[in-house]
C-alpha positions in Angstrom: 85.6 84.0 101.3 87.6 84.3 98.1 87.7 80.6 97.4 83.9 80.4 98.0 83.5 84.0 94.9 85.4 81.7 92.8 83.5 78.6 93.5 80.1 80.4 92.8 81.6 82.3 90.0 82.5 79.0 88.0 79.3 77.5 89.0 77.0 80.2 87.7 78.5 83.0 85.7 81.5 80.9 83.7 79.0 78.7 81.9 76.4 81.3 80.9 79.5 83.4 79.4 80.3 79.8 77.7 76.7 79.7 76.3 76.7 83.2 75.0 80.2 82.7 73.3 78.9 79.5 71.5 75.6 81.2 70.3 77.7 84.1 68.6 80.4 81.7 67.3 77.6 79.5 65.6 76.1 83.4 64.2 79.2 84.2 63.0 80.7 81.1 61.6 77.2 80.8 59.8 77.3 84.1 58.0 81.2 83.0 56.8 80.3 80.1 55.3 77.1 81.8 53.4 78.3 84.9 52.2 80.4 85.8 49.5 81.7 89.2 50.9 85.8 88.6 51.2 85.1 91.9 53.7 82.0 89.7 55.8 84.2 86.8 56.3 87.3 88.7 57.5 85.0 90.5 60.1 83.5 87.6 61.3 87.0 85.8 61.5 87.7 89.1 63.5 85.1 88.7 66.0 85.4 85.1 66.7 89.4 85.3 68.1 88.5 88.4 70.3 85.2 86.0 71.6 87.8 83.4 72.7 89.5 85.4 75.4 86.1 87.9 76.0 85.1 88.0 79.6 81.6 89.5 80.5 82.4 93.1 79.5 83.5 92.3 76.0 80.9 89.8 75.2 78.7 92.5 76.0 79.8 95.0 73.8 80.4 92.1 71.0 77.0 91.0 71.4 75.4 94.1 70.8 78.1 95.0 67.8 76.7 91.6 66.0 73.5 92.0 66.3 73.3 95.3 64.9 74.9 93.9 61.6 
């Protein structure tokens, strides 16, 4: 039964999370490249390490965070 979770959770969920991750890396990396704000570009540098361990959880909270900037 545990095998067969871990089978549907790579299938469905892990990609998705993948998805979301890029979108907000592409934001971020974006923003670093057009601002001049020393302050912007050590947020966003900030935010794109925690997204590359973020499971579901964090992304969510991360998500939100960025888009209210």
């Amino acid at each position: 039964m545990k095998k067969l979770l871990n089978a549907i959770l790579n299938l469905f969920i892990k990609p998705k999370l993948e998805e979301r991750k890029q979108a907000l890396r592409e934001k971020l990396e974006k923003e670093i490249t057009e601002t001049d704000s020393e302050w912007v570009k050590i947020r966003n540098q900030v935010y794109l390490e925690l997204l590359d361990s973020a499971d579901g959880k964090l992304m969510d909270i991360l998500e939100k965070k960025i888009n209210s900037i």
